[in-house]
N, C-alpha and C positions, 0 to 999 in steps of 0.2 A: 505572477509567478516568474522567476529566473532560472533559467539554466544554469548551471557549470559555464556551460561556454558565454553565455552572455555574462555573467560576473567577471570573469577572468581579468578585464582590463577595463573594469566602471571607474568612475572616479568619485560617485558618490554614492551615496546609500540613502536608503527613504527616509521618510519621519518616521513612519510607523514600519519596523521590520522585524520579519517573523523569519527563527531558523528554526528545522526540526529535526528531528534526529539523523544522524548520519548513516549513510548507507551507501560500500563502494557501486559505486555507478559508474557510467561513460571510461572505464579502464583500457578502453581501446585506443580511447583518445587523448586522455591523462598523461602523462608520464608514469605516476603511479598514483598511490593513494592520497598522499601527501599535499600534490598538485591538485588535486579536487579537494580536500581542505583545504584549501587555502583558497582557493578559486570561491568555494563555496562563503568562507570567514569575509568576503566582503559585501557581504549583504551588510554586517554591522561595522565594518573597518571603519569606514568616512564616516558614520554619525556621530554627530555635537549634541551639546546641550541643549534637553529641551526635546530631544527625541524618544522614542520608547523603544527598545531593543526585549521582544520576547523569545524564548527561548526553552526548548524541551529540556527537565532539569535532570532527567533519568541517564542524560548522555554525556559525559565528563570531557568530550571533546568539545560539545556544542556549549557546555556552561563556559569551559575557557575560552571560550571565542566571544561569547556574550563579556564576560569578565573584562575582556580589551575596549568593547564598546564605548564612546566617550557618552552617549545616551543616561539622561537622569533617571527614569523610569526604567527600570528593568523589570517585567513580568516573566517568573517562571511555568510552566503549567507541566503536566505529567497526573493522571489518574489517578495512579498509584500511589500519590505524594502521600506522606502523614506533614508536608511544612502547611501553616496555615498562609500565610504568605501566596501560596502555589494556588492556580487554579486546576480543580481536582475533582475526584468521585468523590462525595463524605455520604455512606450510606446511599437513599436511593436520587441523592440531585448530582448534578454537577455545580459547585460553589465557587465564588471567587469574595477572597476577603472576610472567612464564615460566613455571606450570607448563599444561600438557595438559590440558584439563578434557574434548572429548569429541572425537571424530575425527568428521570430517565425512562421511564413509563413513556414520553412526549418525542421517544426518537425514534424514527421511522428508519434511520441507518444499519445497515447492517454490519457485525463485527464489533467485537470490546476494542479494539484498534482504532475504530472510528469516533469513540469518546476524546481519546488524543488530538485527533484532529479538530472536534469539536471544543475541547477546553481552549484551545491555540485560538480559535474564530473568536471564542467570549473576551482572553487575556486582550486580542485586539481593538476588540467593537466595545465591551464593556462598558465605559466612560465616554466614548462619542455616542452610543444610544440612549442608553440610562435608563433603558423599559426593558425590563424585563422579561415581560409576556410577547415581545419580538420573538425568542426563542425558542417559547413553544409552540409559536403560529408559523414561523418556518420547518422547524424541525419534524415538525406532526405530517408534513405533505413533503420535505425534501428528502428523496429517494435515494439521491447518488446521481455521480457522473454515465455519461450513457460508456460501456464498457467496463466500468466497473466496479464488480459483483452483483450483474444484472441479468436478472429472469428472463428467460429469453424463450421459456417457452416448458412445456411439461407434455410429456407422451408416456400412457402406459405406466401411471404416477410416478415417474420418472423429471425430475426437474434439472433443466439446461440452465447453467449459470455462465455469463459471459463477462471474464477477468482480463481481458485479451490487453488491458493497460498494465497488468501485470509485464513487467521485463526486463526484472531483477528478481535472485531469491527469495530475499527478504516482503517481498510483496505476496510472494505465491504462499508463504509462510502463512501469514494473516488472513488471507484466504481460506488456505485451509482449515484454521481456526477458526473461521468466521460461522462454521456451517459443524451443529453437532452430527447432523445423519451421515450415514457412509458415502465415500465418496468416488468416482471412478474420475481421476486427474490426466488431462492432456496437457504436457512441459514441452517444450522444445520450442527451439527457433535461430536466430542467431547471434554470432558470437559476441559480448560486450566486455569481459576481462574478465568474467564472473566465474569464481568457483559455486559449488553445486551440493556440498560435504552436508552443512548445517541444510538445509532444503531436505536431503535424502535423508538426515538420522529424523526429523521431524516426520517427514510421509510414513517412514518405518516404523516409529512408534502412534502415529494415527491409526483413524477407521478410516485411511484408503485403500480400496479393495485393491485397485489397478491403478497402475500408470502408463499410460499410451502417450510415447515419446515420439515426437517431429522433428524435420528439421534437420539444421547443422549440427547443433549443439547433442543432440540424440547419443553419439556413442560415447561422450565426456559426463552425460548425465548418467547414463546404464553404469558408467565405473561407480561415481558416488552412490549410486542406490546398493550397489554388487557389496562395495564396502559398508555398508550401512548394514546389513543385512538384507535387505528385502530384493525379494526375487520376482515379483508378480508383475513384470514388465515387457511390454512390447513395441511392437514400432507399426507404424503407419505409413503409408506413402504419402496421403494427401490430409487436408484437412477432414475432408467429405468421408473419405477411408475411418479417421478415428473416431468420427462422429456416430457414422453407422456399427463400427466396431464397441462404438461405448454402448449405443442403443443397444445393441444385442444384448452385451455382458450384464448391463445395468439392471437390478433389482428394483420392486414396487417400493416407494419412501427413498429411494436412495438420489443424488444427486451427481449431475454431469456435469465438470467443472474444468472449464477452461482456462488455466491460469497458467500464461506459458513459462514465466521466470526468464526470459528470455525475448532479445530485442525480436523482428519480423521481417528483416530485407531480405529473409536468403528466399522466401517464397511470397510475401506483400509487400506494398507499397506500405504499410504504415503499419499500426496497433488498430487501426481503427478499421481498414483494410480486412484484415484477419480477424476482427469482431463481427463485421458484415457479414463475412463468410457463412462465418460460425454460426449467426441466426438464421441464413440461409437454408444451410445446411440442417440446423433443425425445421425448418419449416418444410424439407424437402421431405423429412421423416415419414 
């Protein structure tokens, strides 16, 4: 995987490169948006002939980036797709090329989001493995990265979900979608350029009962929620603070979910920093 900032000045691009949807990021660091497209567009800039450039076909900025690609192989992928072309859901597989490649029954992932990510992995590997049944001997036992959307613990049939690589809105989005039961959401942290608008009309029309808000970012998120409509927010001091404040509030079947949408320097060292915590902090329960 590349950064923004290690693209910026590569001079080459891989054989096999994958872009996927775009989403403002690093706006601290950017100049603006612009500059991370384009930071971003050289993953496929320098590829030649003979290369394979895939690409999420649902995002009109990523297909024209792909578009510029000198790459012979161009693979789309997107769920959603009806192109047959596309690797995609069709019914209960994910396919590439009409044929079947793993049934969805065989994915241990959590989130319709994480189909996305999985069609990208097949458009890659597809042709260099050519078994099939790789897929559903991985995907049956691959759980996810450690941070996130990971179970970190249940009290009082209360389940702790740990998102804490969540830190950007667009990620706390899916998140939130990932999980039908109600949810009590912990946002905040610090500042990356990020507006907060789309994040709050989404929680507003979910089943998030609560939002316990951290952090820097805390009284720029309370605005988007205030305009959004939703009023069922609070603030915390510490992590430990909204952890026990969510145990409290938190109903039987419902879920605790950690997804800050937001980067972590202004109180950890890292995402990963502030994931520890947060299991800590449940086991402390």
């Amino acid at each position: 995987e590349l950064s923004s900032f290690q693209l910026m000045d590569v001079t080459q691009s891989p054989h096999i490169a994958v872009h996927l949807m775009l989403e403002p990021d690093h706006l601290d660091v950017h100049t603006d948006l612009e500059e991370y497209r384009q930071a971003k567009a050289n993953i496929f800039a320098f590829q030649k002939p003979g290369d394979t450039a895939v690409y999420y076909e649902a995002d009109d900025r990523t297909v024209r980036v792909a578009k510029q690609s000198a790459a012979t192989t161009k693979i789309p992928y997107n769920r959603n797709s009806q192109n047959p072309d596309c690797v995609r859901v069709e019914k209960d597989h994910i396919v590439y090329l009409k044929k079947p490649v793993v049934a969805l029954s065989s994915i241990a992932l959590v989130g319709s989001h994480m189909l996305d990510n999985i069609c990208a992995a097949v458009a890659v590997t597809y042709n260099l493995i050519k078994n099939k049944h790789v897929y559903t001997t991985v995907l049956q036992n691959f759980t996810g990265l450690e941070h996130r959307l990971q179970p970190v613990g249940k009290k009082d049939g209360v389940t702790f979900i740990d998102d804490s690589i969540s830190t950007i809105p667009s990620t706390a989005i899916a998140a939130i979608r990932a999980f039908s039961e109600p949810k009590i959401l912990i946002l905040g942290g610090s500042d990356k350029g990020n507006e907060f608008d789309d994040l709050a009309v989404e929680i507003a029309e979910s089943n998030v009962e609560q939002v316990i808000l951290l952090g820097q970012m805390s009284d720029k998120i309370a605005l988007s929620l205030n305009n959004a409509g939703y009023t069922n927010f609070t603030s915390a001091k510490s992590l430990n603070d909204a952890v026990s404040l969510a145990a409290r509030t938190a109903k039987n079947g419902s879920i605790v979910l950690l997804s800050p949408a937001c980067a972590s320097f202004d109180m950890f060292t890292s995402y990963k920093d502030r994931g520890n915590q947060f299991k800590e902090a449940v086991e402390n329960l």
